[in-house]
C-alpha positions as CSV (number, residue, x, y, z in Angstrom):
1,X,199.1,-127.8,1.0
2,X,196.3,-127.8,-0.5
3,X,194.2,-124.6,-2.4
4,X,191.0,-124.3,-1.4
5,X,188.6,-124.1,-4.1
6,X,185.5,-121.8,-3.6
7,X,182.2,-122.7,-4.6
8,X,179.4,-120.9,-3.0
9,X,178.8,-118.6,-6.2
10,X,175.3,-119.1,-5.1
11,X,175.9,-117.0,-2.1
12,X,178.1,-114.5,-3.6
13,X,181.0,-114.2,-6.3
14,X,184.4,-114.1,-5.3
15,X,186.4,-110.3,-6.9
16,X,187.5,-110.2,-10.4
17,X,191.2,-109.1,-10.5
18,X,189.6,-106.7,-13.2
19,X,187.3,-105.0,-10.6
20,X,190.2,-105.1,-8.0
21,X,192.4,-103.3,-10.1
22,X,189.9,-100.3,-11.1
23,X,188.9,-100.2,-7.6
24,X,192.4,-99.8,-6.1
25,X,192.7,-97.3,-9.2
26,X,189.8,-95.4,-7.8
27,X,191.2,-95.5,-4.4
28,X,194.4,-93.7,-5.6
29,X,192.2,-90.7,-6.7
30,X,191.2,-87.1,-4.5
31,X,187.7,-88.4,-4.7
32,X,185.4,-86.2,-2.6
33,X,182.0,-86.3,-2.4
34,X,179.4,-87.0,-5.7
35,X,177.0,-84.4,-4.5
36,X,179.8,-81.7,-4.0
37,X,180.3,-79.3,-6.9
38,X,184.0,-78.3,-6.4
39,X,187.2,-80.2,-7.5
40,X,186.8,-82.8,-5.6
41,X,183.0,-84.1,-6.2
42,X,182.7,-83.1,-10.2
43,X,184.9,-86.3,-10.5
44,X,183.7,-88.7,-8.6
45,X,179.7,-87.5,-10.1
46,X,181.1,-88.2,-13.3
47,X,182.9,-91.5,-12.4
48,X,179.0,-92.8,-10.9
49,X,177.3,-91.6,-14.0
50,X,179.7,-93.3,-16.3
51,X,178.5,-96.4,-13.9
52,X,174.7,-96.0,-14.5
53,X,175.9,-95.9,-18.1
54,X,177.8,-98.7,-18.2
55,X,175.2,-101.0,-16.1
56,X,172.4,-99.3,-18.0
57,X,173.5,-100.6,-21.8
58,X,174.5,-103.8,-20.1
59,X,170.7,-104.7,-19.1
60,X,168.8,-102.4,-21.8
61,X,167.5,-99.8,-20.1
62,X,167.8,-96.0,-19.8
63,X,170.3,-94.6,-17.3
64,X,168.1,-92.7,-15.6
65,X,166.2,-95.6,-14.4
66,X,169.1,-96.9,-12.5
67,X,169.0,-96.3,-8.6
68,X,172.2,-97.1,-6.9
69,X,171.6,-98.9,-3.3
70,X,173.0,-100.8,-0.3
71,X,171.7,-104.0,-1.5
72,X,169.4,-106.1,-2.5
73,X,167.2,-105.9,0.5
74,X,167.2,-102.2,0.2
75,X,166.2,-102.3,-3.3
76,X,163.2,-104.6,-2.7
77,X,162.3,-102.6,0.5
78,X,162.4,-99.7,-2.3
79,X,160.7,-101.2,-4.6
80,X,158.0,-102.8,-2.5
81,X,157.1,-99.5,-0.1
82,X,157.4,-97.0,-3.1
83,X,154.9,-99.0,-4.8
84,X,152.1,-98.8,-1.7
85,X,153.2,-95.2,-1.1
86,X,152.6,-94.1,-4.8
87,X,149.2,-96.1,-5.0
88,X,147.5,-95.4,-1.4
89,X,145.4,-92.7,-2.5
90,X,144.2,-94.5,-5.4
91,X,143.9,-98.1,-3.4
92,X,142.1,-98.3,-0.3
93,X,143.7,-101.0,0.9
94,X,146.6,-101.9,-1.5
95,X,147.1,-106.0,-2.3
96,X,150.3,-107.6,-2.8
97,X,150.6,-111.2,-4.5
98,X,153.8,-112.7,-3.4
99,X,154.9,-116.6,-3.5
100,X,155.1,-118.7,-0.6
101,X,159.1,-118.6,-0.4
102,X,159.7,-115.3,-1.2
103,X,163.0,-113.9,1.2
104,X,162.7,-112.0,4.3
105,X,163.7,-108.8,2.4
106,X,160.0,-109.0,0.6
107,X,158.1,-110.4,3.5
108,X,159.1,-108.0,5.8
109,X,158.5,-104.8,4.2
110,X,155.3,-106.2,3.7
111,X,154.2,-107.0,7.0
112,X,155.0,-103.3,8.1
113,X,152.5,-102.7,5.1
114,X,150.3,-104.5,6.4
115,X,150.0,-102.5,10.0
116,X,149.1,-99.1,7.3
117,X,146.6,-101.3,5.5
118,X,148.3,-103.3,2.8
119,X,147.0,-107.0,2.3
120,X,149.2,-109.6,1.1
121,X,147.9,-113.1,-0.6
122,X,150.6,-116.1,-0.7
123,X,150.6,-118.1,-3.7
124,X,152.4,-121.8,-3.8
125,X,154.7,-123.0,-5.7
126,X,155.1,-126.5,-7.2
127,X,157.8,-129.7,-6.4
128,X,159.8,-127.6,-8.8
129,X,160.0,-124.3,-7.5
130,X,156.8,-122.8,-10.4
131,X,154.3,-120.3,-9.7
132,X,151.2,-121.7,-11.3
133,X,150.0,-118.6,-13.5
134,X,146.5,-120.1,-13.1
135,X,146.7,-119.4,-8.7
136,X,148.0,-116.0,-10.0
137,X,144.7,-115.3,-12.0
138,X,142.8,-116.4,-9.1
139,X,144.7,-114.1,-6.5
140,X,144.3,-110.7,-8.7
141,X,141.5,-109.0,-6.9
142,X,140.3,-105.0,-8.0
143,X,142.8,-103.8,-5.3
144,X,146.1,-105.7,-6.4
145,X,148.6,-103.7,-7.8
146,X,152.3,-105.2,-7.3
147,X,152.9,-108.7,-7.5
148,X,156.1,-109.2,-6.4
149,X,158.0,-113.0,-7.2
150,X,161.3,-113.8,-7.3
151,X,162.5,-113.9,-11.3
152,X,163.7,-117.4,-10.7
153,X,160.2,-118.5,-9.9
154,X,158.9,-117.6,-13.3
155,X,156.7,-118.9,-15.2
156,X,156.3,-117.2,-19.0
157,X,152.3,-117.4,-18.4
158,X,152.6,-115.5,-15.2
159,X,153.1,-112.4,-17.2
160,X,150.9,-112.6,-19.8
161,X,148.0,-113.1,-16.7
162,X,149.3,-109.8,-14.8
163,X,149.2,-107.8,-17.5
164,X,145.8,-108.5,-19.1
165,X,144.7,-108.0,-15.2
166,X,146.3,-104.6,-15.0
167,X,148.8,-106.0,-12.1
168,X,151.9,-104.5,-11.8
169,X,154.8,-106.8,-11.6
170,X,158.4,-106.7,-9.0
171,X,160.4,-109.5,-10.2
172,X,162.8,-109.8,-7.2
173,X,165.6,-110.8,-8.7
174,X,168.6,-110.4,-7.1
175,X,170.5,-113.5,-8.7
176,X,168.9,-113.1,-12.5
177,X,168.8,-109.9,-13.5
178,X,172.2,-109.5,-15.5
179,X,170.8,-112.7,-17.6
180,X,168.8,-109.5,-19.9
181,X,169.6,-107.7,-22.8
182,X,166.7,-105.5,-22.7
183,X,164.8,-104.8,-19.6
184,X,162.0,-102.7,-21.6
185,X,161.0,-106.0,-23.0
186,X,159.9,-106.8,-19.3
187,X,156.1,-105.4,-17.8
188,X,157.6,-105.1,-15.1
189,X,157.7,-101.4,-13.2
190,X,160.8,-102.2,-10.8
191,X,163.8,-105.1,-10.5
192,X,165.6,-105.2,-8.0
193,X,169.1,-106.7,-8.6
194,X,172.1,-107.7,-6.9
195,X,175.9,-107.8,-7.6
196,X,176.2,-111.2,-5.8
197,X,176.3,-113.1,-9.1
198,X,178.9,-110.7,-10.4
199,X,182.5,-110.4,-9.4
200,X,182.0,-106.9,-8.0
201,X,182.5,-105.3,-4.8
202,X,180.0,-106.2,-2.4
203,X,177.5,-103.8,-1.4
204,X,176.8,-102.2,-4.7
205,X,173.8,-103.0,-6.3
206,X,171.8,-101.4,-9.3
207,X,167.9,-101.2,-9.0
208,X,165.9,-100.6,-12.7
209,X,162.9,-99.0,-11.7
């Protein structure tokens, strides 16, 4: 009989035998709660911080910028609503840039935005799958503040554009993120990752912010 080969990495990765050993490790242990400060919790807080550590030297950045989440939906919806929230007093009504393909878990936060006053401009991308840095330009108006594009969208210019403009940039980038070594070479405020290109656990996924 044959073994069936998987190939869907694109989807998700399949579990390391390294990460399914320390997890059944884990398992083993009288874990109780993080947030408890008895027997029980102290452990398992200092198992999750040594994770934050571990993730945090892994994509150059400081520990305390890691926010553990469901997903990567989650992390965008983070991301995106903590952004508007943060900036409403300051904005009158708040304007997103986001490309013309971007994934439900960036449009729809954004269209319940919109009901509480956000504005969102759609910018296209080419036969190739580029944002055109030059429709980027042309989209910043006095009241954008996050653009928000998927990482493998980028274009180098893009950045160089939203930063002499004062726009904050959300690279969603769920797929790319583990490609860094430094994330504090990156304008960007917030990137939202996902362990779906790592062979992880599911469900586990590390937002920089």
């Amino acid at each position: 009989m044959n073994q069936p080969i998987y190939l869907d990495y694109n989807a998700t990765t399949l579990l390391s035998p390294l990460v399914k050993a320390e997890l059944v490790r884990l398992l083993q242990l009288d874990l109780g709660n993080p947030s408890s400060r008895h027997w029980a919790g102290v452990p398992a807080a200092e198992i999750v911080e040594l994770s934050r550590i571990r993730i945090a030297s892994l994509i150059g950045c400081d520990p305390t910028e890691i926010i553990f989440t469901s997903g990567g939906t989650e992390a965008n919806n983070h991301a995106i609503k903590g952004v508007f929230f943060a900036n409403k007093q300051q904005r009158k009504q708040p304007h997103f840039i986001i490309s013309s393909v971007e994934h439900p878990a960036v449009t729809e936060p954004l269209r319940f935005l919109k009901t509480l006053g956000a504005r969102a401009t759609r910018v296209p991308v080419d036969a190739y799958g580029f944002v055109d840095p030059i429709d980027v330009q042309r989209a910043i108006e006095p009241e954008t503040f996050p653009v928000v594009l998927q990482w493998v969208l980028r274009c180098p210019k893009w950045k160089i554009v939203c930063v002499k403009r004062s726009a904050c940039i959300s690279k969603e980038c769920v797929k790319t993120a583990w490609r860094f070594r430094s994330l504090h070479r990156s304008p960007s405020p917030s990137m939202p990752p996902s362990r779906i290109k790592l062979p992880t656990n599911k469900g586990v996924n590390p937002s920089p912010q």
